[in-house]
N, CA, C and O atoms as a Tripos MOL2 file, in Angstrom:
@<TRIPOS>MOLECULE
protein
  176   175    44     0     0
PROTEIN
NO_CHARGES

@<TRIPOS>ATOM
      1 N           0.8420   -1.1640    0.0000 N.3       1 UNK1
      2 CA          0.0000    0.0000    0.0000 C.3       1 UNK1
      3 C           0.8860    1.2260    0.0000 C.2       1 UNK1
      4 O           1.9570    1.1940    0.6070 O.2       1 UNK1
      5 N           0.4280    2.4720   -0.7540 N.am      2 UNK2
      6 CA          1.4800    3.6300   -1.2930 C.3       2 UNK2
      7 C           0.4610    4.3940    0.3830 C.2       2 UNK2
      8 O          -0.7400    4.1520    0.4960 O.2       2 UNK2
      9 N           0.9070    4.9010    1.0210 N.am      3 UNK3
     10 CA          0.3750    5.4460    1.8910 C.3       3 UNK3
     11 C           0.9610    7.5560    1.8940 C.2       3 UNK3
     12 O           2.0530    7.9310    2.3190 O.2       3 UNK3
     13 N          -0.0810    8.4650    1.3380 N.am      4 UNK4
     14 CA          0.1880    9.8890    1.2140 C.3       4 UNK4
     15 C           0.8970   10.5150    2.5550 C.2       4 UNK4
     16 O           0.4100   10.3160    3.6680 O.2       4 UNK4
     17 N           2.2520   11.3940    2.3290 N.am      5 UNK5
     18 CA          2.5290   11.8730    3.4990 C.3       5 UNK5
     19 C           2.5120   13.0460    3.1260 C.2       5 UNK5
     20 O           3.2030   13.3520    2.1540 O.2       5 UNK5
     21 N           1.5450   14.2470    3.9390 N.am      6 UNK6
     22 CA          1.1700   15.3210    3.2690 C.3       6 UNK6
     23 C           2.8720   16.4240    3.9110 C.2       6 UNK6
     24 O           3.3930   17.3780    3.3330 O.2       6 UNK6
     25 N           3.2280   15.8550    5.0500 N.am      7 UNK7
     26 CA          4.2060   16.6270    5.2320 C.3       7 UNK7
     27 C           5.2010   16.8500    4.2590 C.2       7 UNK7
     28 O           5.6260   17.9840    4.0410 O.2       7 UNK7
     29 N           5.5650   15.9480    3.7160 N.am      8 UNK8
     30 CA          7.0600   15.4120    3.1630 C.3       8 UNK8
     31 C           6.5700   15.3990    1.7820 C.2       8 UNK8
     32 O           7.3390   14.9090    0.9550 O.2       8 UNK8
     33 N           5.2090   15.9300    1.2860 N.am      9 UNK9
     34 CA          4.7590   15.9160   -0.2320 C.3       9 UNK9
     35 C           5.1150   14.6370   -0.9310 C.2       9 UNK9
     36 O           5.4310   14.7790   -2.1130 O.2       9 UNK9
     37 N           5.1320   13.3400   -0.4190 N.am     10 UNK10
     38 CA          5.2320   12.2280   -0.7990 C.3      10 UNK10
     39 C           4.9710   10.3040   -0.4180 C.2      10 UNK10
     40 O           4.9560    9.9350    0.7560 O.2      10 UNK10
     41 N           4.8730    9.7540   -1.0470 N.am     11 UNK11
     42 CA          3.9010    8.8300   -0.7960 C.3      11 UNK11
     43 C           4.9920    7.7410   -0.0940 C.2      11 UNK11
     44 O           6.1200    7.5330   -0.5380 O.2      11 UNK11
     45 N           4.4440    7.1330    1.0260 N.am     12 UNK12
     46 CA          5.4940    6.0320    1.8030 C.3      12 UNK12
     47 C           5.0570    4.5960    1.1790 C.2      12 UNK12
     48 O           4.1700    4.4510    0.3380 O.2      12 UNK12
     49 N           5.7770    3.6550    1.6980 N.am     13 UNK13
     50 CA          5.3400    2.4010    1.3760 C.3      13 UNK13
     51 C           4.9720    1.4720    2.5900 C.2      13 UNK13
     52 O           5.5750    1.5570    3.6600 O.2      13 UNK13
     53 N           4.2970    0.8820    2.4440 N.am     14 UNK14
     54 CA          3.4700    0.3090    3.8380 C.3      14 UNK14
     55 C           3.2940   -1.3150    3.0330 C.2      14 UNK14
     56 O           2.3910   -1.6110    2.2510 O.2      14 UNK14
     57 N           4.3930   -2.1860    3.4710 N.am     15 UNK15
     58 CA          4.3160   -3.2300    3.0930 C.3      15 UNK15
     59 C           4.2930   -4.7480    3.6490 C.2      15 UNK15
     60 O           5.2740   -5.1370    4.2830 O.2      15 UNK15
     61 N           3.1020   -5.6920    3.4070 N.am     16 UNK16
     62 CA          2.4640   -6.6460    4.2130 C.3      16 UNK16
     63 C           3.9240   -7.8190    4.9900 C.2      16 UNK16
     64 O           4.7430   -8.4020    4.2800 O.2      16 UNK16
     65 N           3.9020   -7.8770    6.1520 N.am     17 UNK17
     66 CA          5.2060   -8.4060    7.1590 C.3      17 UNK17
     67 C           5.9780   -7.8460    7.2700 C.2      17 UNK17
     68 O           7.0310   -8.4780    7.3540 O.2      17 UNK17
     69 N           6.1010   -6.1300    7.3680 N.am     18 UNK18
     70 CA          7.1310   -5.2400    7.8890 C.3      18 UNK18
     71 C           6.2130   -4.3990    8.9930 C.2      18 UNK18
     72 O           5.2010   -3.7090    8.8690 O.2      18 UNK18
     73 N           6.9270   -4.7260    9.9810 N.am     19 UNK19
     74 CA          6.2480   -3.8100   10.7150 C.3      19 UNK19
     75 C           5.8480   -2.0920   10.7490 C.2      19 UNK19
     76 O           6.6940   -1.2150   10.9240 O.2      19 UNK19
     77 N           4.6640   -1.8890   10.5820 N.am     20 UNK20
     78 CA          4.5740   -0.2350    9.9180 C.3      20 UNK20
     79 C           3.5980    0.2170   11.1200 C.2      20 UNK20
     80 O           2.5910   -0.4770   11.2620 O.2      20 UNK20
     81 N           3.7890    1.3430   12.0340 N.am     21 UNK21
     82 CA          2.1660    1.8810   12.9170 C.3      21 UNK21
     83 C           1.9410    3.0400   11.9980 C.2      21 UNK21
     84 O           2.7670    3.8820   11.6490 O.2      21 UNK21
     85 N           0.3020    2.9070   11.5680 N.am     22 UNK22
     86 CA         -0.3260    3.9370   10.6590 C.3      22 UNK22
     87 C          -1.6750    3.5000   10.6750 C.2      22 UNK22
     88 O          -2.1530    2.3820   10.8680 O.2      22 UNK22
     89 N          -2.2460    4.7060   10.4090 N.am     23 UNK23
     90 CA         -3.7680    4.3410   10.9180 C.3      23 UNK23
     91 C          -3.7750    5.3490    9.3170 C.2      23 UNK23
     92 O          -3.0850    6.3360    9.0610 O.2      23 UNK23
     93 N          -4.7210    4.7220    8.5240 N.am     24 UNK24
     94 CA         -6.1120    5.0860    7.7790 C.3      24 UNK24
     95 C          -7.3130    5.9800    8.5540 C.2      24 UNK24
     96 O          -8.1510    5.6440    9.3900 O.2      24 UNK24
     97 N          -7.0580    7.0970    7.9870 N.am     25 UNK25
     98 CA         -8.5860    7.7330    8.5450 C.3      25 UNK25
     99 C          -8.8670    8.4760    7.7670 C.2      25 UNK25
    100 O          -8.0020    8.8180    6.9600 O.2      25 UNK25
    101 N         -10.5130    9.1620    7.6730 N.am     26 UNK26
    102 CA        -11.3810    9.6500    6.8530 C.3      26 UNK26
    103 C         -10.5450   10.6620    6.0560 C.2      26 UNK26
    104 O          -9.8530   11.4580    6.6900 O.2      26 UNK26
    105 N         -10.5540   10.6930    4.7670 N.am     27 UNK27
    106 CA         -9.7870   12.0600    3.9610 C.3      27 UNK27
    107 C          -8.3790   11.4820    3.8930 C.2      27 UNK27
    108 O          -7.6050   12.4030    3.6330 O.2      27 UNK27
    109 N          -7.5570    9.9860    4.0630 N.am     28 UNK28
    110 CA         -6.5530    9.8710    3.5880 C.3      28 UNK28
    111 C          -7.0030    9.1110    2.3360 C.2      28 UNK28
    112 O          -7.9370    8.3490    2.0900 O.2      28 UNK28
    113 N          -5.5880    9.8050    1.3820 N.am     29 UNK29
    114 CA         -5.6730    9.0710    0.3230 C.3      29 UNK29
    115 C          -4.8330    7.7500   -0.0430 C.2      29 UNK29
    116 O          -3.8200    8.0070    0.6080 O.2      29 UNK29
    117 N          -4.7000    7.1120   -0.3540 N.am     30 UNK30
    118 CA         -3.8510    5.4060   -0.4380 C.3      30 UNK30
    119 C          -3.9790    4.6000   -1.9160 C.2      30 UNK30
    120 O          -4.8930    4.6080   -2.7400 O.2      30 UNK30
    121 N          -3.0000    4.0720   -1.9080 N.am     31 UNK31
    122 CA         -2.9580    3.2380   -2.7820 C.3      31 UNK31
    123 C          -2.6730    1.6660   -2.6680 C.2      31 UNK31
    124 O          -1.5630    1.2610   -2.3230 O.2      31 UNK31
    125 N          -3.5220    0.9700   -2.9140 N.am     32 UNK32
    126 CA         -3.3690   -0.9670   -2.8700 C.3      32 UNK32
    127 C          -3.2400   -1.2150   -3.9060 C.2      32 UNK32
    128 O          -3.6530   -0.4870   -4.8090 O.2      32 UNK32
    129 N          -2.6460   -2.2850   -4.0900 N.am     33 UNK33
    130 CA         -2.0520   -3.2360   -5.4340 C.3      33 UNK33
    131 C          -2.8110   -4.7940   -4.2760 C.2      33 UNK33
    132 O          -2.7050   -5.1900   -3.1150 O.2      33 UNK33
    133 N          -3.6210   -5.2270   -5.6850 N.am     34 UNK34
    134 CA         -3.9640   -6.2970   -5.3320 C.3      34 UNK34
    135 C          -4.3640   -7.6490   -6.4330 C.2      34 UNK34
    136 O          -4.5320   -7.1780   -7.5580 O.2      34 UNK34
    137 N          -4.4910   -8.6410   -6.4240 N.am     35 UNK35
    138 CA         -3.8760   -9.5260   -7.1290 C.3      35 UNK35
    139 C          -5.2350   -9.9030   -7.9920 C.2      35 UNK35
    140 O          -5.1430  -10.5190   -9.0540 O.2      35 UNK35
    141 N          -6.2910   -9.5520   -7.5370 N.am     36 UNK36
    142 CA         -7.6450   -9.9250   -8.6380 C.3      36 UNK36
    143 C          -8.4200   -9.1350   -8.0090 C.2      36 UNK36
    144 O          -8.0770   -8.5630   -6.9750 O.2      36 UNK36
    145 N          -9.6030   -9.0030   -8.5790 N.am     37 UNK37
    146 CA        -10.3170   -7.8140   -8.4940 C.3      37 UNK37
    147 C         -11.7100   -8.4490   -7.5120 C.2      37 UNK37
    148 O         -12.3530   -9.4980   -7.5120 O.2      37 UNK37
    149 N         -11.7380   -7.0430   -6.6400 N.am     38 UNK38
    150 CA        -12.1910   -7.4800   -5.3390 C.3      38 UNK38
    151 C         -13.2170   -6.2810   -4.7150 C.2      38 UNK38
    152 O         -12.9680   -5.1360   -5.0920 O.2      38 UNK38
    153 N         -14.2460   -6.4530   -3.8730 N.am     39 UNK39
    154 CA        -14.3640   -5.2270   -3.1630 C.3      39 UNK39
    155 C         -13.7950   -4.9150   -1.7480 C.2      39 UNK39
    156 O         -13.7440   -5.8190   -0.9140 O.2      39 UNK39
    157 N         -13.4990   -4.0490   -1.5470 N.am     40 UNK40
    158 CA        -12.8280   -3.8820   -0.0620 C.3      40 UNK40
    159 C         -14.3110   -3.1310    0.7470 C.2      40 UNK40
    160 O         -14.8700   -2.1140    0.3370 O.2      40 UNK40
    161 N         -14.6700   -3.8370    1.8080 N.am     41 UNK41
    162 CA        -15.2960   -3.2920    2.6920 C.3      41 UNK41
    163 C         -14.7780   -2.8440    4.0980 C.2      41 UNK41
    164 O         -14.5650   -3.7100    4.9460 O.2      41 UNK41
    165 N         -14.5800   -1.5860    4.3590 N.am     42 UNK42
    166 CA        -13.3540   -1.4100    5.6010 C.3      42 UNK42
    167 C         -14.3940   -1.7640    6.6490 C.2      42 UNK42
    168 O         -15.4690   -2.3230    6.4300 O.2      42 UNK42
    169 N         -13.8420   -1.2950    8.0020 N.am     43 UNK43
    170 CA        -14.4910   -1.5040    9.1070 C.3      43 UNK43
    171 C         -15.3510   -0.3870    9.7460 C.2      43 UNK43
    172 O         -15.1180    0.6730    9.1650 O.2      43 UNK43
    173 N         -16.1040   -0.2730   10.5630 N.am     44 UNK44
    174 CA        -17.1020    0.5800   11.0210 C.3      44 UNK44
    175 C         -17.9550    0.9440    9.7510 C.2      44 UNK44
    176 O         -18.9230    1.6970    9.8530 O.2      44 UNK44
@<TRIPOS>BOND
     1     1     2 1
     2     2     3 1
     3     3     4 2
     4     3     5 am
     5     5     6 1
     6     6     7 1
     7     7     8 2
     8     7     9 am
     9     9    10 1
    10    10    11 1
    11    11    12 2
    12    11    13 am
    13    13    14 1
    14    14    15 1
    15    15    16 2
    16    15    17 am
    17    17    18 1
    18    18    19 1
    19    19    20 2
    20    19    21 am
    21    21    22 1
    22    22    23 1
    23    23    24 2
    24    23    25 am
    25    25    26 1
    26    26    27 1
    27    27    28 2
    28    27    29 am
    29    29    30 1
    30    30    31 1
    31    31    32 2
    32    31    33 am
    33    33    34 1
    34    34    35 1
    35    35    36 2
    36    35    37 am
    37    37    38 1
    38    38    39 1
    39    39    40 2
    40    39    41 am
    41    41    42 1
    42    42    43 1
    43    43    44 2
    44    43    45 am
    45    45    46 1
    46    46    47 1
    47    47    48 2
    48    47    49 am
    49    49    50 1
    50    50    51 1
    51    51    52 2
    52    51    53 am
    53    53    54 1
    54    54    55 1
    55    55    56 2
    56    55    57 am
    57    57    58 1
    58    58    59 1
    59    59    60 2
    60    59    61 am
    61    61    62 1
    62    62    63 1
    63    63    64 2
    64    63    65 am
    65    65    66 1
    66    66    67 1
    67    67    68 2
    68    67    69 am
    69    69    70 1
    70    70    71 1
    71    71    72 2
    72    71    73 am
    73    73    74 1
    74    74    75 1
    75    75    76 2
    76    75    77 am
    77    77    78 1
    78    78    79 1
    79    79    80 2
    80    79    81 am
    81    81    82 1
    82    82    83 1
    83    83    84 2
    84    83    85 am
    85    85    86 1
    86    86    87 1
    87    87    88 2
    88    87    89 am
    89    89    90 1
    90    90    91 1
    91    91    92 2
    92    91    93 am
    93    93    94 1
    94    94    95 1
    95    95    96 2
    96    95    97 am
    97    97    98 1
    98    98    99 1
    99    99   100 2
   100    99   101 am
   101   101   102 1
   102   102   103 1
   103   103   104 2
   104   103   105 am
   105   105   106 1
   106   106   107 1
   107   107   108 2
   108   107   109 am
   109   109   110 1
   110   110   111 1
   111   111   112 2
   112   111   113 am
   113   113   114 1
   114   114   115 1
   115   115   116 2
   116   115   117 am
   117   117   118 1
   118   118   119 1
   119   119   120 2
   120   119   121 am
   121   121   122 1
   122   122   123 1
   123   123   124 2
   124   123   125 am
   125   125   126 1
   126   126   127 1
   127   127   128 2
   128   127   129 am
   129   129   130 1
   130   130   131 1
   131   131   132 2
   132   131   133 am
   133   133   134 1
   134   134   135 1
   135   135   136 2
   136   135   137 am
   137   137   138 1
   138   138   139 1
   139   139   140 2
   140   139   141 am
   141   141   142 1
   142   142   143 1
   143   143   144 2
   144   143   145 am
   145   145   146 1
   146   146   147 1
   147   147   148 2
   148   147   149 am
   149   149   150 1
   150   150   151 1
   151   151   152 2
   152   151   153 am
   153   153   154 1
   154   154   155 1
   155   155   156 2
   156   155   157 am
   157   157   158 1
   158   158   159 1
   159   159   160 2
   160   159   161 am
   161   161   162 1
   162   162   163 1
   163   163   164 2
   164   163   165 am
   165   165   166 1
   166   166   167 1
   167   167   168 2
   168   167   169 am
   169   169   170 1
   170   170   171 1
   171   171   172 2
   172   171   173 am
   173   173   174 1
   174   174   175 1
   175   175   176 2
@<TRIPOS>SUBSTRUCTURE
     1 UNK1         2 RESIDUE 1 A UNK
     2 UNK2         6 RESIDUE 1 A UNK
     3 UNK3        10 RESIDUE 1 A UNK
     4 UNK4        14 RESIDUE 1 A UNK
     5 UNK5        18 RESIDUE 1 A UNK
     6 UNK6        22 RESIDUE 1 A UNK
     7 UNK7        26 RESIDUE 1 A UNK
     8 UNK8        30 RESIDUE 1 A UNK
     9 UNK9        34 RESIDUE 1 A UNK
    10 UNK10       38 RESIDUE 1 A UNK
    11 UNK11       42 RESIDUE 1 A UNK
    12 UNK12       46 RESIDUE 1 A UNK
    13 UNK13       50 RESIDUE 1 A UNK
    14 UNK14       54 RESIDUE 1 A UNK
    15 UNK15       58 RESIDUE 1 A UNK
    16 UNK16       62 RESIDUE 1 A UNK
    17 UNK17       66 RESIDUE 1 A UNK
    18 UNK18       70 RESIDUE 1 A UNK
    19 UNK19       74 RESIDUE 1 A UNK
    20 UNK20       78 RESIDUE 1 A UNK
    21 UNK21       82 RESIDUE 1 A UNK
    22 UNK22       86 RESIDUE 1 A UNK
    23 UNK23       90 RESIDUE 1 A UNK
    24 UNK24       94 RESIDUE 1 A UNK
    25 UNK25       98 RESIDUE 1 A UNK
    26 UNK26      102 RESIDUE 1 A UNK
    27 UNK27      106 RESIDUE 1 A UNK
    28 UNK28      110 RESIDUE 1 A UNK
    29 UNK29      114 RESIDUE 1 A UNK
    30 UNK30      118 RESIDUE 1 A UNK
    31 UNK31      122 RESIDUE 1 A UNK
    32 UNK32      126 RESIDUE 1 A UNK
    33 UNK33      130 RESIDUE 1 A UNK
    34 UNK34      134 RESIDUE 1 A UNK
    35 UNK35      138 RESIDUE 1 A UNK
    36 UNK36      142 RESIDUE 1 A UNK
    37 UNK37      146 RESIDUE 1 A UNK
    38 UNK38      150 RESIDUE 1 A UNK
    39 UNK39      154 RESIDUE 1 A UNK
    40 UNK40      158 RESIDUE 1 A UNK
    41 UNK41      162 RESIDUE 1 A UNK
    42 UNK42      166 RESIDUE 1 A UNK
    43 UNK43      170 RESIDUE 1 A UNK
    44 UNK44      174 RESIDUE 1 A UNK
């Protein structure tokens, strides 16, 4: 996942078995790469 860092005007990488703390919340923008086409239903 490309995760937006508005400080640093650039996008981090947030990648599955590296440890990363980051929270998703309302008004971030992101990017997933995923392997077939799917819907994502988040939580709450």
């Amino acid at each position: 996942m490309l995760g937006w860092n508005a400080s640093v005007q650039d996008f981090e990488l947030y990648a599955p078995g590296v440890p990363n703390d980051f929270v998703v919340t309302r008004g971030d923008g992101f990017l997933v790469a995923v392997d077939e086409e799917s819907i994502w239903h988040s939580e709450g």
